[in-house]
N, CA and C atoms as a LAMMPS dump frame, in Angstrom:
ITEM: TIMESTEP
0
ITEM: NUMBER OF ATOMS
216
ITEM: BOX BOUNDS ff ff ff
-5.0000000000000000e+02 5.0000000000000000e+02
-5.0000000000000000e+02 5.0000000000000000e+02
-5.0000000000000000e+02 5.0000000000000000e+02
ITEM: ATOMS id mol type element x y z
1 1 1 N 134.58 357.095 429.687
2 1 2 C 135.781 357.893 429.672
3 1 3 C 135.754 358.829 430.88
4 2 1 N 136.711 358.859 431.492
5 2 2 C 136.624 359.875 432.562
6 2 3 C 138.07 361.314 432.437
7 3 1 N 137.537 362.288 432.773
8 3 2 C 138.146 363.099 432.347
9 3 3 C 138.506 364.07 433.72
10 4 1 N 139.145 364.663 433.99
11 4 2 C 139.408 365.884 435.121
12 4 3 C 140.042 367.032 434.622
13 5 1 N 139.447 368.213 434.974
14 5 2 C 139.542 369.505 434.578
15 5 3 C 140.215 370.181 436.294
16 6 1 N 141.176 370.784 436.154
17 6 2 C 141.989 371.745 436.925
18 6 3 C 141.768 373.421 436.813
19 7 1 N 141.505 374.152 437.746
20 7 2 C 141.554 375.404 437.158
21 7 3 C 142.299 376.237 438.143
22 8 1 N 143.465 376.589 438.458
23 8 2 C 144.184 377.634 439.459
24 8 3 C 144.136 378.721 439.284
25 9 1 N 143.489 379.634 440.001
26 9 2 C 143.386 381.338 439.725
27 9 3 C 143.551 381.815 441.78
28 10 1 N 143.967 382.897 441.311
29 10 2 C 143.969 383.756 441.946
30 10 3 C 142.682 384.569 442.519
31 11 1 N 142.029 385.244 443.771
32 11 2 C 141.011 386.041 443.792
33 11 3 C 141.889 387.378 444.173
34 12 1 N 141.193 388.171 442.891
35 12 2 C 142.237 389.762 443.291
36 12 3 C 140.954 390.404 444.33
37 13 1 N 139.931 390.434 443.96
38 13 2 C 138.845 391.432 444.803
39 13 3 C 137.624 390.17 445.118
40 14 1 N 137.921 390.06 446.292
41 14 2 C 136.455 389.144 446.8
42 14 3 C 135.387 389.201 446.863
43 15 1 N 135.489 390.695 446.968
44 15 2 C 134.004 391.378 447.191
45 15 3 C 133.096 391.598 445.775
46 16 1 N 134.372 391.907 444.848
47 16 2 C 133.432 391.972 443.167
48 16 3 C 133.014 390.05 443.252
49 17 1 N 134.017 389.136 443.181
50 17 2 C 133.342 387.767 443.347
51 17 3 C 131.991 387.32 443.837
52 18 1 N 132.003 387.961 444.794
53 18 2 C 130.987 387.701 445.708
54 18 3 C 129.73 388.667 444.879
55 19 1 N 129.874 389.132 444.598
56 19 2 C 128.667 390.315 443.945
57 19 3 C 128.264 389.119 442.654
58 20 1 N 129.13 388.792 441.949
59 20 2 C 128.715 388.244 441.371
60 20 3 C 127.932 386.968 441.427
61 21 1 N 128.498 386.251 442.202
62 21 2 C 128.33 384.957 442.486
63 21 3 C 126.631 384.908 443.284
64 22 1 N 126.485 385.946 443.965
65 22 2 C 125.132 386.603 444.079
66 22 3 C 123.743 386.909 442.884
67 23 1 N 124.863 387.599 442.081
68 23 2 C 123.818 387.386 441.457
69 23 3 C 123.116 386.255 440.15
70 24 1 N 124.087 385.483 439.873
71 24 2 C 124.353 384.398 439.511
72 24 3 C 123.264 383.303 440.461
73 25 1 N 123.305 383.495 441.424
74 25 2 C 122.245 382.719 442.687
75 25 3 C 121.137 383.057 441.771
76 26 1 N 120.49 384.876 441.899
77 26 2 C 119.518 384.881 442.169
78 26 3 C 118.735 385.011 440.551
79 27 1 N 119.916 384.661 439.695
80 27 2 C 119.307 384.459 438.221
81 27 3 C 118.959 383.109 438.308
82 28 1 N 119.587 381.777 438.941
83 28 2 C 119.404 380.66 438.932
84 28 3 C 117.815 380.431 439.912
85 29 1 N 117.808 381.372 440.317
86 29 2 C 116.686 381.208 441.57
87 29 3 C 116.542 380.351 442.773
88 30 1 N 117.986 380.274 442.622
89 30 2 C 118.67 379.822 444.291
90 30 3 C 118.741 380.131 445.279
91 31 1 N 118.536 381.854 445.356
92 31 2 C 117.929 383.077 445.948
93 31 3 C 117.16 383.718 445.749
94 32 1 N 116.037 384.385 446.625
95 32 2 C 115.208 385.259 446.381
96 32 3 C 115.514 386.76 445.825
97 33 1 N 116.964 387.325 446.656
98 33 2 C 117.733 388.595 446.152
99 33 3 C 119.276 388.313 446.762
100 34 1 N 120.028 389.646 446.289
101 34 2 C 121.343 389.044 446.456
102 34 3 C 122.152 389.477 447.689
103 35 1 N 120.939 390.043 448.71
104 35 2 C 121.145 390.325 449.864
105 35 3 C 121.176 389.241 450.468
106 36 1 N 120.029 388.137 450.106
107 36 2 C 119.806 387.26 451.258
108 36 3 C 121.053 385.918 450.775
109 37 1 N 121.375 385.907 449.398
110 37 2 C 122.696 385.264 449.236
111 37 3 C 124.047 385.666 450.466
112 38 1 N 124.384 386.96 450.116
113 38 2 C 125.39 387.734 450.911
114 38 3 C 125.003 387.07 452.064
115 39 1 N 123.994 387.121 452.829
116 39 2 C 123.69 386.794 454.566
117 39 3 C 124.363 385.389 455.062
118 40 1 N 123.921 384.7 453.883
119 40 2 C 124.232 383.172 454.241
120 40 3 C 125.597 383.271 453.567
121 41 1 N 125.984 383.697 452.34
122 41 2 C 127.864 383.564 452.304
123 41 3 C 128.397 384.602 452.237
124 42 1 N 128.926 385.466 453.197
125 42 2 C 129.457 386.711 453.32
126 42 3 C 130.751 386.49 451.773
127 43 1 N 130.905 387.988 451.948
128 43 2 C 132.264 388.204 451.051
129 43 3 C 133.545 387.204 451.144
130 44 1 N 133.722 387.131 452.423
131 44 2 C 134.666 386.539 453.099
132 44 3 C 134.811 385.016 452.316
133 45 1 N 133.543 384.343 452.449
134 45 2 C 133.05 382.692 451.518
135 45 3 C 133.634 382.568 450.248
136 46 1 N 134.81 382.892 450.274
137 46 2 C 135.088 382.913 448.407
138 46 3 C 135.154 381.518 448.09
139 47 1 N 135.412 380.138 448.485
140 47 2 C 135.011 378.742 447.972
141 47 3 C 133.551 378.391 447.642
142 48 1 N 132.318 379.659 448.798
143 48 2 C 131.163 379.117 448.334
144 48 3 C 130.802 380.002 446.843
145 49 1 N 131.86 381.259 446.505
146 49 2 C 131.317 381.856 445.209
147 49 3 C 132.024 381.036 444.292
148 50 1 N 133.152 380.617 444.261
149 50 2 C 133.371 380.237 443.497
150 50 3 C 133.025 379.163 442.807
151 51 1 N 132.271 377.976 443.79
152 51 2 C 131.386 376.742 443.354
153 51 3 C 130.143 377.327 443.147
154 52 1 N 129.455 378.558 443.074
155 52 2 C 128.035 379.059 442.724
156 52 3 C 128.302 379.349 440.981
157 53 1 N 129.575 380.137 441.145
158 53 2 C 130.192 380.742 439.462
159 53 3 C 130.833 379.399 438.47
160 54 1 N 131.304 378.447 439.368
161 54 2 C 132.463 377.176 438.206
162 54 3 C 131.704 376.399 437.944
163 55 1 N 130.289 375.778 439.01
164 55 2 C 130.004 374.538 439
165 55 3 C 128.509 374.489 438.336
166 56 1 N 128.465 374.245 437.397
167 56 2 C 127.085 374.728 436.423
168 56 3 C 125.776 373.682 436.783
169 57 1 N 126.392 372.861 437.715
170 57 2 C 125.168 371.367 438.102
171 57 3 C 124.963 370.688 437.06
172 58 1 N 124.842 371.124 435.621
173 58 2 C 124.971 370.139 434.587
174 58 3 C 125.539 370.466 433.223
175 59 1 N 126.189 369.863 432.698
176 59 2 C 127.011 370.021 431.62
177 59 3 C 126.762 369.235 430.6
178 60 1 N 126.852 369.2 429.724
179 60 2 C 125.808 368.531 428.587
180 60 3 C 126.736 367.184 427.942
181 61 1 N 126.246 366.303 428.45
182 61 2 C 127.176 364.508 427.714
183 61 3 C 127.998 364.422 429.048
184 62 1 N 127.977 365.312 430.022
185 62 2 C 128.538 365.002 431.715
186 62 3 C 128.002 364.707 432.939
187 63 1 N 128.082 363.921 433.419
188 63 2 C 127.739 363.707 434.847
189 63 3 C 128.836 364.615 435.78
190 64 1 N 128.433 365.268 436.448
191 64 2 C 129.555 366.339 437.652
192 64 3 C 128.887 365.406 438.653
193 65 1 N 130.29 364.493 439.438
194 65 2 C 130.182 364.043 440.683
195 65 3 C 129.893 364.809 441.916
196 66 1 N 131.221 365.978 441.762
197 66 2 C 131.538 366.455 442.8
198 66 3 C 132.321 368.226 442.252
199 67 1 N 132.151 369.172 443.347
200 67 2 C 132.955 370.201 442.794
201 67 3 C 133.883 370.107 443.584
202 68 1 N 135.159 370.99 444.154
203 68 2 C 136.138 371.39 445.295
204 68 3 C 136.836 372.28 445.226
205 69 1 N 136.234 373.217 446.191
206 69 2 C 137.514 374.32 445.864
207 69 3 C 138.243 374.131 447.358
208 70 1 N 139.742 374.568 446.999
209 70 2 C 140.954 374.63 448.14
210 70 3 C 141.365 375.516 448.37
211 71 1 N 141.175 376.336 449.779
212 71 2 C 141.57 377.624 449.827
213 71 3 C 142.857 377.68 450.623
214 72 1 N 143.435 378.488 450.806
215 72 2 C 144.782 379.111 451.766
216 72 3 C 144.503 380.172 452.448
């Protein structure tokens, strides 16, 4: 069965995103701290927070091919 999930939002504050999505890294231990996250994806990177925060790498009875975010 194949299934596709859509999600359209808005980013009101990038910078709270990004804080998060930081630290989200460095609970996963994807980062050492959430400085050295920030270095490599500034605030500015909101497609790379938002695939750090949506895309969980595994989902349970799912295979995730692929993530994509589309920015403007």
């Amino acid at each position: 069965m194949n299934a596709e999930f859509s999600l359209y939002l808005t980013v009101d504050d990038a910078q709270t995103l990004a804080r998060a999505a930081a630290a989200r890294a460095v609970a996963d231990g994807v980062f050492d701290s959430e400085d050295d996250y920030l270095e490599e994806y500034p605030h500015e990177d909101v497609s790379s927070h938002l695939r750090m925060l949506l895309d969980p790498g595994l989902l349970a009875g799912c295979t995730i091919h692929d993530s994509v975010v589309e920015t403007d």
